[in-house]
N, C-alpha and C positions, 0 to 999 in steps of 0.2 A: 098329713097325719093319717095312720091309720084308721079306718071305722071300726068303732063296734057293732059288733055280729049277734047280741045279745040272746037270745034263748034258753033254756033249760039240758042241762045234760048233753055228753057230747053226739053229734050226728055226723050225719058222710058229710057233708061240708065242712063241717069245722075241720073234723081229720085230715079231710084233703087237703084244705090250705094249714095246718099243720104240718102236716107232713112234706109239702111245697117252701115253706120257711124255713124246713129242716134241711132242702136240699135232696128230696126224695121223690122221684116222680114215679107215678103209680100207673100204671096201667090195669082197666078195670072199668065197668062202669059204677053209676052214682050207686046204684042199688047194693053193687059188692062194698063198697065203702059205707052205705049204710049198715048193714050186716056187723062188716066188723067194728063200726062202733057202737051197735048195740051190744056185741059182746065185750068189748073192754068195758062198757057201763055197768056187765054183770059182774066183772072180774072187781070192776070199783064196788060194788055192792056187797059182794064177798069181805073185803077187808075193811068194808065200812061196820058189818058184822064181827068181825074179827077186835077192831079196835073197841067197840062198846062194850063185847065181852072183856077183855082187857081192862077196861079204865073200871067198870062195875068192879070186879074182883078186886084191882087198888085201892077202890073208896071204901071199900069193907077193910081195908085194912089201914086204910088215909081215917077211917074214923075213931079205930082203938089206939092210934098215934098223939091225936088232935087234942084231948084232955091230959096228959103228960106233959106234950108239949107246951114252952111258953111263948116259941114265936115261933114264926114263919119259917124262920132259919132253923132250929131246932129240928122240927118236921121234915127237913131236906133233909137233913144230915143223917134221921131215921131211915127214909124214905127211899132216898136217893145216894146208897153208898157206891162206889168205885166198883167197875164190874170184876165179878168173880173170873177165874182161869184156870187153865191147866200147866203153866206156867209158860205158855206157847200163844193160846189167844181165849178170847173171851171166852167164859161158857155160854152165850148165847149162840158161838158160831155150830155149838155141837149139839144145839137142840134144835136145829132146823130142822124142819121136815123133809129134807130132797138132803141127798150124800152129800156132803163138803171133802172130795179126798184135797189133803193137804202137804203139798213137797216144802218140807221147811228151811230148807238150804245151809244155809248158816246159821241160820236161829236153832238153838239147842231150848229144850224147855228150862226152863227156872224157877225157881218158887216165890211166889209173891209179884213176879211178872208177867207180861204180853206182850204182843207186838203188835203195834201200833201204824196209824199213817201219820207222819207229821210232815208238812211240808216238802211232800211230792214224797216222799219217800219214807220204805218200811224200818223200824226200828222200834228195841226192845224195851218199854220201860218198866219201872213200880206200880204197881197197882192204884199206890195211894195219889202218883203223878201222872196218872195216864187221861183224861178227864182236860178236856184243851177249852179252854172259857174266851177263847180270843173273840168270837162272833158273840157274846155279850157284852166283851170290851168294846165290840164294835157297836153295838144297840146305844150302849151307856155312853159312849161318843158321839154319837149324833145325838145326845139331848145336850138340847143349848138353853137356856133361859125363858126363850120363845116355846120352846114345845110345850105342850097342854096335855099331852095324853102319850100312851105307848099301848099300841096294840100288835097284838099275835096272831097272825092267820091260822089256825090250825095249834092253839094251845094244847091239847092233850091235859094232863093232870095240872096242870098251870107251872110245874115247877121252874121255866125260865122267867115267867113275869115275877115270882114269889122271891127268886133269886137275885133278879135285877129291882126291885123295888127294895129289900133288903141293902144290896148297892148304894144305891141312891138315897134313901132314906128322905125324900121330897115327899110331903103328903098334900103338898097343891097338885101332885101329876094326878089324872086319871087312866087307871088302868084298863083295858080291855082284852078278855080271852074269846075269839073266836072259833069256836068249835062244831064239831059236826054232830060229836055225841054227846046224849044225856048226859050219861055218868061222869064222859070227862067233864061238860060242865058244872055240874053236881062237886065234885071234888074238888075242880079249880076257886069255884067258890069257898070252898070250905078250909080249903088251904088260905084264900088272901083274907081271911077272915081273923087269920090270926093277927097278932100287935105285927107289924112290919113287913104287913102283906100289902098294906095299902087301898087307895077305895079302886072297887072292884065292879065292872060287868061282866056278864057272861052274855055272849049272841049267838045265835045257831049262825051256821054257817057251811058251803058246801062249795066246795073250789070248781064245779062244774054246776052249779047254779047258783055262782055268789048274790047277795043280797049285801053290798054295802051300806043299807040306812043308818049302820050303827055310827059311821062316820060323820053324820050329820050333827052338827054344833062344834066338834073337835076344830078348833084352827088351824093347831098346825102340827098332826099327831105324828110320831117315829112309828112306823109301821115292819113289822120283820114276821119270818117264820124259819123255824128248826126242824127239820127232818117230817115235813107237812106237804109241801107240793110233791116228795117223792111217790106220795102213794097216788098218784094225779098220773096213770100213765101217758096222755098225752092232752096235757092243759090248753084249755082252747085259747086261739089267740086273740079273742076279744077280750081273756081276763087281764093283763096287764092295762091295756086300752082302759079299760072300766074304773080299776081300780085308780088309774091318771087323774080321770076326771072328777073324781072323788074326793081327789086327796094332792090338789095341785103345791108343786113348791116342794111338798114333802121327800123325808127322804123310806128309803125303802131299801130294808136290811133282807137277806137270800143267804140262809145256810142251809144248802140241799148238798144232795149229791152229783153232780152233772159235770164234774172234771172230764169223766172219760170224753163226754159229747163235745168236750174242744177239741179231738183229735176228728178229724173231717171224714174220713176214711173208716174208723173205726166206727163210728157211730151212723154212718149210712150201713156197712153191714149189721149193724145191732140191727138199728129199724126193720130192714131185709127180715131179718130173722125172726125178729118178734111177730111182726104181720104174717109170715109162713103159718108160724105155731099156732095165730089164736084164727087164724083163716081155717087150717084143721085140723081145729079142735085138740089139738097136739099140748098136753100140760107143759107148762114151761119150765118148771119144775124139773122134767127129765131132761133138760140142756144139763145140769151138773152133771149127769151120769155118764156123758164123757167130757168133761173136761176134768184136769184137776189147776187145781190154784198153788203155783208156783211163790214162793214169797221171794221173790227178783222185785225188787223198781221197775226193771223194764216190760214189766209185764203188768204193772199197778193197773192201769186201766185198763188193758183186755178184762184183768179178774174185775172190776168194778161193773164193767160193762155184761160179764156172763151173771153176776147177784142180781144187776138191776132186771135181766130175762126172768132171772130163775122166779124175781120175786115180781114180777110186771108194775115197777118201780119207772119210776119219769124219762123220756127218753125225749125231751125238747126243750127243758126249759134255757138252755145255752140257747138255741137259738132263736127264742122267743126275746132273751135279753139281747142279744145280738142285732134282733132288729129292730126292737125298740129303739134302741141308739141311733141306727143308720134313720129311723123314721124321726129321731128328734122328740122323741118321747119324755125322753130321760137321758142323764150325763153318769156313766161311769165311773165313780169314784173312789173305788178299789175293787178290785177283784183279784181272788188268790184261788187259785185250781187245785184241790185236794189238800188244802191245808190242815186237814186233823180228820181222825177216825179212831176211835175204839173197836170200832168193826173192822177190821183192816179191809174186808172186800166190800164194803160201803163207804168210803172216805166221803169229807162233805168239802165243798168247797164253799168259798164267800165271796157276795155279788153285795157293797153300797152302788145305789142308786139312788142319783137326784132327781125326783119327777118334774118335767119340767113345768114353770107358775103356770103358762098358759095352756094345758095338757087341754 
């Protein structure tokens, strides 16, 4: 079984055997890899910044929702409507900060439409259909009778525990959101506060210096995260390790982005690329300014793999789950590679894992 490497924050060691699990051999010494994981530390500091402003501005608006509404679900449905379009793709994709040129091929705009990733590939749907809940199908499936609790690594405004607790409607489960930021904690509570939110913790949490105590007394909790390790550019590989021992038996739901990274080839030049840019000092941002994004399939995951630069998004955890397996860690019990996206050039894909009892 692998060891835990425990520490705070990531350093040149963790990188390096990250980046060695990835399949990437570095040449350099200790010091240049210290270097550059001080600067991916600042880049995760950046958007640790970036998310608490985020969640602050929603809970200003999560609070003039909150007396209106009468549950949980109401408040989603305010909250959380189907992303806006040009009838071509999200408005999210045209408010980035770095250029998105976009070659639309076949896809004509439409009104009240986007285009979408569903299961490996691009297509165009409804607005009101575009919104893929398969990886809460998948959470709400792994609770069985036995489970006692459901936590979120990286909840943000809590709206998949408020959604999935709604689901369920079991108010023997204990829910837990773990978060990095104030406000999103702030909000996730005030969200499960409602009828059909369910009983609720909030625990700070930081995916490069996780603090699993909250797990202490849960028996035998469903553990998942949505769109949370991505901002993790290169998660250390002691944290799966960790969270094993914490949480043995358990299973452990993965709806990230990291399709592109099962292509072997493809995601060794990512890595290449990304360590150039923040080696010097080079924003990653300006990789979009020559590429454009092709909407072909056969191009799905080049374009995932040039977002995840532009936006210094996760570039390991395929092969963190990869070797968990071959270490014996944990059993594989479905994994589906870009199975949905509303972003079309951020598709997520879905990893269950059964930790193994004697992790």
């Amino acid at each position: 079984m692998t060891e835990a490497t425990g520490g705070a924050g990531l350093d040149g060691p963790m990188l390096g055997r990250a980046l060695s699990i990835a399949g990437l051999t570095v040449d350099g010494s200790s010091s240049a890899l210290s270097v550059l994981a001080g600067r991916f530390m600042r880049l995760n500091a950046h958007q640790k910044r970036h998310y608490e402003a985020n969640w602050a501005e929603l809970l200003n608006r999560l609070e003039r929702v909150l007396d209106a509404a009468a549950s949980a679900a109401d408040v989603l449905a305010e909250m959380d409507p189907p992303p806006e379009s040009d009838g071509l793709v999200s408005a999210f994709i045209r408010r980035q900060s770095f250029p998105v040129r976009i070659a639309p091929g076949a896809f004509v705009p439409k009104p009240g439409h986007l285009v979408v990733v569903s299961d490996g590939r691009y297509r165009q749907a409804p607005r009101a259909a575009c919104r893929d809940e398969r990886y809460r199908d998948a959470v709400v499936a792994a609770i069985d009778p036995r489970v006692d609790a459901v936590v979120e690594l990286g909840c943000g405004w809590g709206r998949n525990l408020a959604a999935i607790a709604a689901r369920l409607g079991r108010p023997d489960l204990h829910y837990v959101g773990a978060e990095q930021s104030h406000s999103g904690r702030q909000a996730a509570q005030a969200l499960m506060a409602k009828p059909g939110g369910g009983r609720f913790t909030a625990a700070a949490f930081d995916f490069y210096a996780p603090d699993f105590s909250f797990l202490e007394g849960l028996k035998n909790p469903v553990i998942f995260s949505c769109a949370a390790v991505e901002q993790i550019a290169f998660l250390p590989p002691s944290f799966l390790v960790d969270l094993a021992k914490r949480a043995p038996g358990c299973r452990l739901v993965l709806f990230e982005p990291f399709g592109w990274q099962a292509d072997a080839a493809l995601a060794q030049a990512t890595l290449g690329r990304c360590l150039t840019a923040v080696r010097d000092n080079a924003p990653l941002s300006a990789i979009a300014e020559r590429y454009r994004f092709d909407l072909d399939d056969a191009v799905l995951n080049a374009n995932a793999s040039v977002w995840a630069l532009c936006c210094c998004y996760n570039m390991n955890l395929f092969s963190l789950i990869r070797r968990g397996e071959a270490d014996g860690l944990f059993a594989i019990e479905e994994l589906v590679l870009n199975q949905a996206g509303s972003n079309l050039f951020n598709p997520y894909s879905l990893a269950v894992l059964r930790i193994a009892s004697d992790a």
